[in-house]
NUMI-733885 format. One line per 8 residues: number of its first residue (from 1); for each residue x, y, z of C-alpha. Coordinates in steps of 0.2 Angstrom, whole numbers, padded with zeros to 4 digits, always signed. Example, Ala and Ser with C-alpha at 12.3 -4.5 7.8 and 13.67 -1.06 7.14 Angstrom:
BEGIN
1> +0062:-0022:+0039  +0068:-0005:+0036
! end
This chain:
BEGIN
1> -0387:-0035:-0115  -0379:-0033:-0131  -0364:-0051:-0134  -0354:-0050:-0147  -0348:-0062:-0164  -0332:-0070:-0165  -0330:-0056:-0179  -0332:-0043:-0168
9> -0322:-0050:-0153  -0309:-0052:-0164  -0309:-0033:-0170  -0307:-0029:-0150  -0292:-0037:-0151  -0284:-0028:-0164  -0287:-0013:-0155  -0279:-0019:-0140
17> -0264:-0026:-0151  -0261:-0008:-0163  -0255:+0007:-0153  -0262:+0015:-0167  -0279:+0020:-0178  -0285:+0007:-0189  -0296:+0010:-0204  -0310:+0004:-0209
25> -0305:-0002:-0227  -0290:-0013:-0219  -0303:-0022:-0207  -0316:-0027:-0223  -0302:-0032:-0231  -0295:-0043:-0217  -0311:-0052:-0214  -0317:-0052:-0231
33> -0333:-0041:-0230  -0340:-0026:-0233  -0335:-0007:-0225  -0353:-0006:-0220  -0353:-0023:-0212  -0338:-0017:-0202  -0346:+0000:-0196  -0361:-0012:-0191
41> -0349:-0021:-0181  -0339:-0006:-0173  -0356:+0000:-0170  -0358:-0013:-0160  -0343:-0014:-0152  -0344:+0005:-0146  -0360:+0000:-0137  -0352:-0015:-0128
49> -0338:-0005:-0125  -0349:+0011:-0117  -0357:-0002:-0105  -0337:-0003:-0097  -0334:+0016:-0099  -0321:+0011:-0114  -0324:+0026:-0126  -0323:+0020:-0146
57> -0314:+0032:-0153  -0317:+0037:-0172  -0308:+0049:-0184  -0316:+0052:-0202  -0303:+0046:-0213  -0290:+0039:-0201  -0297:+0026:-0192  -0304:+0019:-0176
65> -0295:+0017:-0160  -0293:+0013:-0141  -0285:+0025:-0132  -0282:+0015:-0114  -0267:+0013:-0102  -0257:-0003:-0102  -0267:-0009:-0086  -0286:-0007:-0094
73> -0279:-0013:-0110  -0272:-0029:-0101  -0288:-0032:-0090  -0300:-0027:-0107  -0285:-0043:-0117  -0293:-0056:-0102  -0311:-0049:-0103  -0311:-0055:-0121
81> -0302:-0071:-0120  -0315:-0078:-0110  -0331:-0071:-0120  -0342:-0086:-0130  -0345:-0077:-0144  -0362:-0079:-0150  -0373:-0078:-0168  -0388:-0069:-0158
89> -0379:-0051:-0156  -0394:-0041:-0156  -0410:-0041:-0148  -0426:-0039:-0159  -0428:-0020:-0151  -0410:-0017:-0155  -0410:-0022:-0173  -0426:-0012:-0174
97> -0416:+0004:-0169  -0402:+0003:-0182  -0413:-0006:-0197  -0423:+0012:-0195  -0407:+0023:-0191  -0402:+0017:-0206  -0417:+0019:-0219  -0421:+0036:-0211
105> -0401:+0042:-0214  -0399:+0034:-0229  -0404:+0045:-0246  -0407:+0031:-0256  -0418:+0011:-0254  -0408:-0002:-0245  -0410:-0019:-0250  -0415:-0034:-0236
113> -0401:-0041:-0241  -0389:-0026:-0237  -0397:-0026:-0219  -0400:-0044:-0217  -0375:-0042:-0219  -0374:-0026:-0209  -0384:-0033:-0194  -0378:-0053:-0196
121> -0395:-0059:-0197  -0404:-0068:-0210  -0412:-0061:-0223  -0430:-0070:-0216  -0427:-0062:-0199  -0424:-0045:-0210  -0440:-0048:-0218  -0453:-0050:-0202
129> -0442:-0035:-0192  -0446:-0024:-0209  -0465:-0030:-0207  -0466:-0026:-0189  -0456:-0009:-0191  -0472:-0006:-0204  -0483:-0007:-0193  -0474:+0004:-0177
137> -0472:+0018:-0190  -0492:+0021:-0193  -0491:+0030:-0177  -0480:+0041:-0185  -0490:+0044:-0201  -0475:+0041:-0212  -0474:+0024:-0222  -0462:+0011:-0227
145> -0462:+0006:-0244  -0453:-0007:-0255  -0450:-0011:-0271  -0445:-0026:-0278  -0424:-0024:-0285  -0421:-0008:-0276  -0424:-0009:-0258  -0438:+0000:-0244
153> -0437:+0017:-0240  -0446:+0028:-0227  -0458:+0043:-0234  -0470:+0052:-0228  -0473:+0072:-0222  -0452:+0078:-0216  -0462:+0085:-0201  -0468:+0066:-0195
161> -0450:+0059:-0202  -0439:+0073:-0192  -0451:+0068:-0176  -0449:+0048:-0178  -0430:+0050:-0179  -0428:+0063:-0165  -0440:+0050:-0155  -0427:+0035:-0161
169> -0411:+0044:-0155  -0418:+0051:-0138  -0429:+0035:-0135  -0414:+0025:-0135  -0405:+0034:-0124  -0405:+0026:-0107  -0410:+0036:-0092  -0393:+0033:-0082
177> -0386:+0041:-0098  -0397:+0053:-0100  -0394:+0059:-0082  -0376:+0056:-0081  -0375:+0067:-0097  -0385:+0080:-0088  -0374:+0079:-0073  -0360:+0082:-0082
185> -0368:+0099:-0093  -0372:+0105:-0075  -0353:+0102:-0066  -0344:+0110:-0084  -0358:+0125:-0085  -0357:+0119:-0103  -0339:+0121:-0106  -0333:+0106:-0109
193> -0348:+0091:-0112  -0342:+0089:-0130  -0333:+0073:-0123  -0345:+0068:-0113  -0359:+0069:-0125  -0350:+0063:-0141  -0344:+0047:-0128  -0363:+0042:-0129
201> -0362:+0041:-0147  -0382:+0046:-0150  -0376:+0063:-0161  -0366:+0050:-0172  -0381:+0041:-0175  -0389:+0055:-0184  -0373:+0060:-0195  -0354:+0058:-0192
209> -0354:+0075:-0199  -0364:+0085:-0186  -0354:+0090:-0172  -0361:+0093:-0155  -0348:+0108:-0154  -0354:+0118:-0168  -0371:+0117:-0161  -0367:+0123:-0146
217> -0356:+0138:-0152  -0373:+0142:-0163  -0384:+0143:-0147  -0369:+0149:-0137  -0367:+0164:-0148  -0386:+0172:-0148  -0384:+0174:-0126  -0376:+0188:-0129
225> -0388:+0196:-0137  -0403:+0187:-0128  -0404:+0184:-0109  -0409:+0167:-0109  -0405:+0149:-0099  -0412:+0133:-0107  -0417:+0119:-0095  -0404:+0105:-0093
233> -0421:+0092:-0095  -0423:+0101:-0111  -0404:+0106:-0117  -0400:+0087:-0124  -0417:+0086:-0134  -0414:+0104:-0142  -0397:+0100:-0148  -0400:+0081:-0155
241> -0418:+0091:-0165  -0404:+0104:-0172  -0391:+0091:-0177  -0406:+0082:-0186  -0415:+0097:-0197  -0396:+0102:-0200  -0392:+0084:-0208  -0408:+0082:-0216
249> -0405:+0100:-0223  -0390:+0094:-0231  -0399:+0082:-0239  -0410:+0092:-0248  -0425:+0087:-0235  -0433:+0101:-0234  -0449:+0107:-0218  -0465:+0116:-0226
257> -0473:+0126:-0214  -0490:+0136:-0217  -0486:+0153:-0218  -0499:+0157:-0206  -0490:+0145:-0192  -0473:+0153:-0198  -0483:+0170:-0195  -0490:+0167:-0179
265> -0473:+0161:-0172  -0463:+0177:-0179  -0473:+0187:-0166  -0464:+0177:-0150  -0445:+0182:-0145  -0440:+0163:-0150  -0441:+0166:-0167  -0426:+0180:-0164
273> -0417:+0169:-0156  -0420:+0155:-0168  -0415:+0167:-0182  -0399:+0170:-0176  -0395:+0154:-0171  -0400:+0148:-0188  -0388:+0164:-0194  -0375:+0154:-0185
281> -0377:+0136:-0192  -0377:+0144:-0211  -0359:+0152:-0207  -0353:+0135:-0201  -0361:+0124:-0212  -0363:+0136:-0227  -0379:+0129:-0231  -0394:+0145:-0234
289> -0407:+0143:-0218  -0424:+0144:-0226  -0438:+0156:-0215  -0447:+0137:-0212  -0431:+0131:-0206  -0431:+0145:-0194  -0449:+0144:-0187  -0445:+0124:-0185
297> -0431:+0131:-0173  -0441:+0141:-0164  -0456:+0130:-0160  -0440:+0118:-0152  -0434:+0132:-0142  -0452:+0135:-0137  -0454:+0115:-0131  -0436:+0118:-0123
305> -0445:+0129:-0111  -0432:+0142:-0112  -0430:+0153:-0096  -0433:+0171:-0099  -0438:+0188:-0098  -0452:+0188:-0109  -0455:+0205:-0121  -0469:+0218:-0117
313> -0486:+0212:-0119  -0483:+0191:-0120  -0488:+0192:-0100  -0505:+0200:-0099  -0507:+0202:-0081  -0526:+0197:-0080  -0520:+0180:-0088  -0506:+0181:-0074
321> -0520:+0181:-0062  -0530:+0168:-0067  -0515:+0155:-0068  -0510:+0160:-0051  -0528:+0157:-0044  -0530:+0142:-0055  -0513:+0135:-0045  -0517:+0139:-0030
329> -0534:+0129:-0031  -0524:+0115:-0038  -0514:+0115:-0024  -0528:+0115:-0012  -0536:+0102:-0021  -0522:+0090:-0022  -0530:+0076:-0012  -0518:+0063:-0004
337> -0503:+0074:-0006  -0509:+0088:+0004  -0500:+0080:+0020  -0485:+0088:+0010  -0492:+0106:+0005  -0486:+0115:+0021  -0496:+0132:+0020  -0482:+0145:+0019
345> -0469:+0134:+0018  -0453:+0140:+0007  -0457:+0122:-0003  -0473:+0127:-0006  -0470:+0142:-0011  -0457:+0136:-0024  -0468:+0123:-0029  -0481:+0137:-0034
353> -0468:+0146:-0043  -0463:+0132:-0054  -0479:+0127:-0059  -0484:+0145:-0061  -0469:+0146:-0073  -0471:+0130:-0081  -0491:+0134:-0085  -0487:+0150:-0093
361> -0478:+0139:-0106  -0490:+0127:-0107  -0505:+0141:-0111  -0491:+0149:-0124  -0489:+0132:-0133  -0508:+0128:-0132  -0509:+0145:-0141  -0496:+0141:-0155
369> -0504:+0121:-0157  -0488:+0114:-0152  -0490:+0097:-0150  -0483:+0095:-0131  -0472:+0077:-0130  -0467:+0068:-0114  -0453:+0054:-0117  -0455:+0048:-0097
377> -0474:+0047:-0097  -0477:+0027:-0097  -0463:+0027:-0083  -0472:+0043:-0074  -0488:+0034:-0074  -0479:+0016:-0069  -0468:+0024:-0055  -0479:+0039:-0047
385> -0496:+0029:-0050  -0504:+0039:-0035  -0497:+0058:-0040  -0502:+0055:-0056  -0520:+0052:-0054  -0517:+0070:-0040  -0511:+0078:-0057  -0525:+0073:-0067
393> -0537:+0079:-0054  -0526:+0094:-0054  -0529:+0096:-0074  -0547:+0095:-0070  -0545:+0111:-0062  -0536:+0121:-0073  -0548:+0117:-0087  -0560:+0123:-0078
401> -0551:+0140:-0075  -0545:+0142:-0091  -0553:+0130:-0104  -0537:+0123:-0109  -0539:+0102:-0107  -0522:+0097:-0103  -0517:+0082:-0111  -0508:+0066:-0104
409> -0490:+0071:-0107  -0494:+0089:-0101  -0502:+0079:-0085  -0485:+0070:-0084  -0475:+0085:-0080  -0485:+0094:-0066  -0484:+0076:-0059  -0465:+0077:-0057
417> -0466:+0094:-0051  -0474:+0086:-0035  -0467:+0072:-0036  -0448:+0083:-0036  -0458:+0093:-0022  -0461:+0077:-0012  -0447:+0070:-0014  -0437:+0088:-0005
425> -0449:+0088:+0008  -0445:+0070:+0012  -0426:+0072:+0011  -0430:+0087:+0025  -0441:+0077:+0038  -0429:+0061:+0036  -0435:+0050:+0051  -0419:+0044:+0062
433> -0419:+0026:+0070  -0411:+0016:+0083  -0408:-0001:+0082  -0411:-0014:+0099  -0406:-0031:+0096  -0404:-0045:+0111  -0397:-0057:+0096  -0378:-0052:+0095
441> -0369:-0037:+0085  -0369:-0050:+0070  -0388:-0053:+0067  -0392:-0035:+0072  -0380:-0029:+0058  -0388:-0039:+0046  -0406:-0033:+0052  -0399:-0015:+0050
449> -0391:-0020:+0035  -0409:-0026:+0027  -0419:-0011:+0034  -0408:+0002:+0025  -0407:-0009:+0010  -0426:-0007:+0008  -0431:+0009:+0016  -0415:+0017:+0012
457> -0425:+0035:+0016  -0421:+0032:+0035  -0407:+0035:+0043  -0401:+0022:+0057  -0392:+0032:+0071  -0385:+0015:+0080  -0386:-0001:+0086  -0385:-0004:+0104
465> -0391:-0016:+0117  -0405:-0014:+0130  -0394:-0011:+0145  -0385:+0002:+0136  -0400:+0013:+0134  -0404:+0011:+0150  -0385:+0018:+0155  -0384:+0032:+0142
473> -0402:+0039:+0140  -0392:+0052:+0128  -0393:+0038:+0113  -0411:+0041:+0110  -0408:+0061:+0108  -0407:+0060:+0091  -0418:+0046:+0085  -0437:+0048:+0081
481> -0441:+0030:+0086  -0434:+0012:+0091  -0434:-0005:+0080  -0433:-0019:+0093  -0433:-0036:+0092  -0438:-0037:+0110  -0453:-0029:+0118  -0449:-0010:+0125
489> -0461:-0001:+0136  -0449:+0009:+0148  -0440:+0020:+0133  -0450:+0039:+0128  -0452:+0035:+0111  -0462:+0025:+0098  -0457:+0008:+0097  -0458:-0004:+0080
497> -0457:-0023:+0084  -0449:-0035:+0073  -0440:-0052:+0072  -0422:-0052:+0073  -0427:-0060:+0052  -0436:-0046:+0047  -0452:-0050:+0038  -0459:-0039:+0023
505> -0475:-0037:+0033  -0463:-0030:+0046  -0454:-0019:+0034  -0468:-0011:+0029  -0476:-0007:+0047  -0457:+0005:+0046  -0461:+0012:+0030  -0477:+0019:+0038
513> -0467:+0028:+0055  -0457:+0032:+0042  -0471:+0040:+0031  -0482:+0043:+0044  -0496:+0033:+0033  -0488:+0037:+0016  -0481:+0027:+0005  -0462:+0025:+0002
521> -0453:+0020:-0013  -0441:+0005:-0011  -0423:+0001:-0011  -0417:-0009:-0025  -0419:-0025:-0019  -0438:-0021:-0017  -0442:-0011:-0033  -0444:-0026:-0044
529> -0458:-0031:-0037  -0463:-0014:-0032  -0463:-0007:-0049  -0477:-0021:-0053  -0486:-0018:-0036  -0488:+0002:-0038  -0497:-0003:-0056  -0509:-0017:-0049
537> -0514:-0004:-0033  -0517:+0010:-0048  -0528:-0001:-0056  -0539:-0009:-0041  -0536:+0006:-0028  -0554:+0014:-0034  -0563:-0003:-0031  -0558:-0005:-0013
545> -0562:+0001:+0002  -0549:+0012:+0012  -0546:+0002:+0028  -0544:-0013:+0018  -0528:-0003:+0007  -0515:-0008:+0019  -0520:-0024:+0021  -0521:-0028:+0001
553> -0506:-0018:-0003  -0496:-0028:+0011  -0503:-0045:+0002  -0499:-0040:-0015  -0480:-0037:-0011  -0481:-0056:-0007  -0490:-0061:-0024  -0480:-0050:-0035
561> -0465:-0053:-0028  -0468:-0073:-0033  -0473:-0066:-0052  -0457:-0057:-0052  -0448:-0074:-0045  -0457:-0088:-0054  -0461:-0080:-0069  -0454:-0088:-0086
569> -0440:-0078:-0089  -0423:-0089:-0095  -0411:-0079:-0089  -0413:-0073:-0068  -0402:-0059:-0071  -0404:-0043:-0063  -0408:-0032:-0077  -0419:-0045:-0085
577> -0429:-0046:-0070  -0430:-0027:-0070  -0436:-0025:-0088  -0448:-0038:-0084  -0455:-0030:-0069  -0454:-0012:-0074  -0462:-0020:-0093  -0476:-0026:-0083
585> -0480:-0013:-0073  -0482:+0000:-0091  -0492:-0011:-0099  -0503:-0012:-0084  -0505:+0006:-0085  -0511:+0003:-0102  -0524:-0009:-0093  -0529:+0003:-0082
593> -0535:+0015:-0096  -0543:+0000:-0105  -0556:-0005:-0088  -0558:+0014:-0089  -0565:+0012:-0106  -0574:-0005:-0101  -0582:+0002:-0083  -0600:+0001:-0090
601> -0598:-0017:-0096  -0593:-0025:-0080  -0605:-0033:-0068  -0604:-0023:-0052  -0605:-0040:-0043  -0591:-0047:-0051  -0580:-0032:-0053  -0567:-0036:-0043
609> -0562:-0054:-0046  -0565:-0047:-0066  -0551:-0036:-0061  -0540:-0048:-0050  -0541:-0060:-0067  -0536:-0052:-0079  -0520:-0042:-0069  -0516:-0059:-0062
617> -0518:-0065:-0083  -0508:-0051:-0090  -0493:-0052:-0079  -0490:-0071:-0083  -0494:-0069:-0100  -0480:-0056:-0103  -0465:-0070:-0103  -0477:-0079:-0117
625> -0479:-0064:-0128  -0461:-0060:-0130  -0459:-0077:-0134  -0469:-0078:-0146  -0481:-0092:-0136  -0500:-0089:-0136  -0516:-0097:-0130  -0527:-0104:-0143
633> -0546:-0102:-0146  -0559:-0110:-0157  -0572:-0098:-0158  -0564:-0083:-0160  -0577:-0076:-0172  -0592:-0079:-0160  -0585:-0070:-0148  -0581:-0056:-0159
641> -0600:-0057:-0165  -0609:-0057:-0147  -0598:-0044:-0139  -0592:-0030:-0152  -0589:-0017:-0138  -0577:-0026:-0127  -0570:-0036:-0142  -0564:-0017:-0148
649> -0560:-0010:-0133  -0546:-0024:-0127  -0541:-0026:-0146  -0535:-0008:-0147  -0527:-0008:-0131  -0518:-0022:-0135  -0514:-0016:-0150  -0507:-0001:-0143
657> -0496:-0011:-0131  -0489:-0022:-0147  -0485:-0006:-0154  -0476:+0001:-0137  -0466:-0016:-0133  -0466:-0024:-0149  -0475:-0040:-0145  -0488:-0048:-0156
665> -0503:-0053:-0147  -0516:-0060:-0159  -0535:-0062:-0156  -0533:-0077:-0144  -0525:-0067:-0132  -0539:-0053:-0134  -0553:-0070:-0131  -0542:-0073:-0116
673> -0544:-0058:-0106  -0563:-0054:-0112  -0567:-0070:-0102  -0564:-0062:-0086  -0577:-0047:-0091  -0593:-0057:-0101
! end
């Protein structure tokens, strides 16, 4: 959570004390730094302020200013006079975000020194962030060079530079944000999200003069000549690519394209669509368009997954076929999921649909080599463990039927088509309960309370005595089953016993009524723990027996709960425990793929406790890493000699995981879980 300096507390307070803008210039000069120190700070600012629903609002050449009614503005005065300012303002993630906004906005090298003022660090801690950015941006295929008296810059291929900042910008964007912006596209039908989009300040980021508004318009402009709908998933991404190929237009950054590629794309109908919409942005920009510019467009309306009529000849009705046969095998191979496929059910049938729709894309972009990106994939993988691995299986399928290997983010998707499917068909079978409780109206309220807080999926009809069942049969009409904390034998309907304290254990035998056997996700107060538990049963599910599933999965809740509880974290907040949990439970998907890797080197008599080991290590140790604290081994290089295979396996996961979280782990840690395996 982002604090703020004394500085910057005291710039809120001008705010609240002018009626009217304040420029920038007058702020440097009051607190006797630099302009860009001061945007560094209102930067700052603006994101405390969003966390509060405050907007910031900046005029270019006027000012910044706080537009709120004497009420807000008294209660924001008393928020601030009891804030201890602190040195530490941003986390190591945060200043990774604007050291990189800044080098990939800025035209010319920016000293250490320049950041080390604009972000109120030292120029030491400047120095090893610029070091670790180095390393993050090899996955990108760009590089970060410096040179003694001028500064660092960013190069590399504007195709992998264009992609690392669209990545920044969307990346940072929290998914409550994200969704809330969404939302609001959705309730407006796009007539008035300028506000709404512009309040979440992300546009800015890429150049204060790109306006979200002109884009639109653009895009807005070609539907009257095209019949086209752009998803909502897809609308936010689409706009914030625009705004950034327009910027770095401007710049003089051009895109090559092969002439092949801009060839092969110019036989699609998004290449009209992107021609005029690029007709459009030179008129309000005055800026030429070049023909790579154009195809660039295209190939983002392509990933948008616009939704069209498409022209004569792009769907060749024996390729129709095979997609709708290879769907419907799929489906009939989804596995555990196939107590939800309800043969000729409407859901199903839309579920068919939407695949079938979203497929076509995918065989159109495998065509044209467009690289398919998933933002949510670590979070799929953590959250929808189980449908995952169903998807996977699914993509098996399709290979087989079309020769097209899906790859991971593509397996993402289909994943949240079922899981979107599942969660309908939930919603439709809701499970109604009544609870019996001999205890009093207090305790049983609390028990009702505590069963909708974790199962929040059921929906508790009453709460009533024994003896006023047996007087009014008519209050179990409605209800699918009874939780009682008494025996019931006399009463037509399944009964769940629990203790008027309601145990997890207990909880859980609910969940299954509930999900007749299926797993449920939790409430809020369970999903800490729960984001953890979903990864550890991904990772051992395979190496257990099915009668004993239950059983372990009912156990784990217990120990994970106590890693989510005990673990070394210096701040119990909420949120903190949350980005632990849900931290963990990505990286152990990243374990999961390294025992894939490791299967053949693991004794078959000791594979379990290997496993139980090293998820038991890895969770504890997570704490340690982001703090920099490590376990220390002598004979590092012996180890490294006698087992070259694992040594290299575990080293690139971990490595992958540094990238991902930014956490060093050095080759102690990697001696430390290759222990559990030789």
């Amino acid at each position: 959570m982002i604090q703020l300096t004394e500085r910057q507390r005291l710039i809120i307070e001008d705010l609240l004390n002018n009626s009217s803008h304040i420029p920038a210039k007058a702020l440097a000069k009051k607190f006797n730094v630099s302009v860009r120190t001061i945007r560094y700070d209102l930067d700052n600012i603006e994101y405390w302020l969003r966390a509060r629903n405050i907007p910031l609002i900046k005029k270019p050449n006027a000012g910044v200013w706080l537009d709120l009614k004497d009420a807000a503005r008294e209660e924001l005065k008393r928020e601030i006079g009891h804030i201890d300012p602190c040195e530490g303002v941003l986390t190591r993630d945060e200043r990774h975000y604007l050291v990189l906004l800044e080098l990939l906005r800025s035209v010319n090298p920016l000293t250490a020194d320049f950041l080390a003022d604009g972000l109120g660090v030292s120029r030491t801690t400047v120095i090893k962030d610029l070091r670790q950015i180095k390393g993050e941006l090899k996955r990108y295929g760009v590089l970060l060079k410096g040179k003694p008296g001028e500064g660092y810059r960013i190069t590399g291929d504007e195709n992998n530079i264009r992609k690392l900042l669209g990545d920044l910008i969307l990346g940072s964007m929290e998914k409550g944000e994200l969704l809330e912006l969404l939302s609001s596209l959705n309730k407006n039908n796009g007539r008035d999200n300028e506000r709404s989009l512009f309040s979440t300040g992300y546009l800015k980021d890429i150049s204060a003069g790109i306006k979200i508004e002109d884009i639109k318009r653009a895009i807005n402009e070609v539907k009257h000549l095209y019949s086209f709908r752009i998803p909502d998933s897809s609308y936010v991404s689409l706009l914030v690519h625009i705004a950034i190929a327009i910027d770095r237009l401007i710049k003089g950054q051009k895109i090559e394209l092969p002439a092949e590629r801009i060839k092969t794309i110019k036989e699609h109908r998004e290449y009209f669509i992107a021609e005029e919409i690029g007709n459009n942005l030179a008129r309000i920009y005055r800026i030429p368009i070049p023909e790579s510019e154009i195809a660039n467009i295209a190939f983002h309306l392509l990933s948008a997954n616009l939704k069209m009529e498409y022209l004569s000849g792009e769907n060749i009705p024996e390729e129709e076929d095979v997609l709708k046969c290879a769907v419907d095998e799929m489906l009939e191979n989804a596995g555990k999921l196939r107590d939800y496929l309800v043969p000729g059910g409407a859901n199903l049938e839309k579920l068919k649909k939407d695949l079938l729709s979203h497929l076509k894309l995918t065989v159109k972009k495998h065509r044209l080599n467009i690289e398919i990106e998933n933002p949510l994939l670590d979070q799929i993988k953590a959250n929808y463990t189980d449908i995952f691995e169903t998807a996977r299986e699914m993509a098996d399928i399709f290979a087989s039927k079309t020769d097209i290997r899906l790859p991971e983010a593509e397996i993402g998707y289909i994943a949240l088509h079922l899981a979107a499917h599942i969660e309908t068909y939930r919603q439709k079978s809701k499970k109604k309960a009544l609870i019996v409780c001999t205890t009093g109206q207090g305790s049983a309220k609390i028990l009702a309370t505590r069963i909708k807080n974790r199962i929040p999926e059921l929906e508790i009809k009453g709460i009533n005595s024994v003896f006023e069942l047996e007087e009014d049969g008519s209050l179990l009409r409605d209800a699918d089953f009874i939780v009682s904390t008494v025996h019931l034998k006399v009463f037509d309907k399944p009964v769940v016993k629990v203790s008027p304290i309601i145990t997890n254990e207990e909880l859980e035998k609910i969940r299954k009524v509930v999900y007749d056997g299926k797993t449920a996700a939790h409430s809020k107060e369970g999903r800490h723990e729960d984001y953890i538990l979903g990864a550890v049963m991904n990772v051992v599910d395979k190496y257990i027996d099915m009668e004993d599933r239950d059983k372990i999965r009912t156990e784990l809740g217990y120990l994970t709960g106590f890693f989510v509880n005990n673990s070394d974290i210096a701040v119990k907040e909420s949120e903190v425990i949350e980005r632990f949990a849900g931290r963990a439970a990505m990286i152990l998907v990243e374990i999961n793929e390294m025992l894939k890797e490791l299967e053949g080197n693991i004794p078959e008599e000791d594979i379990l406790t290997s496993i139980w080991g090293i998820i038991i290590h890895i969770i504890m140790a997570i704490p340690r890493w982001e703090g920099g604290q490590y376990n220390k081994e002598i004979d590092i290089q012996k180890y490294k000699k006698e087992n070259p295979e694992v040594y290299g396996v575990i080293r690139k996961r971990m490595d992958i995981i540094s990238q991902k979280y930014g956490m060093d782990i050095p080759d102690s840690e990697v001696i430390a879980v290759m222990r559990y395996l030789i």
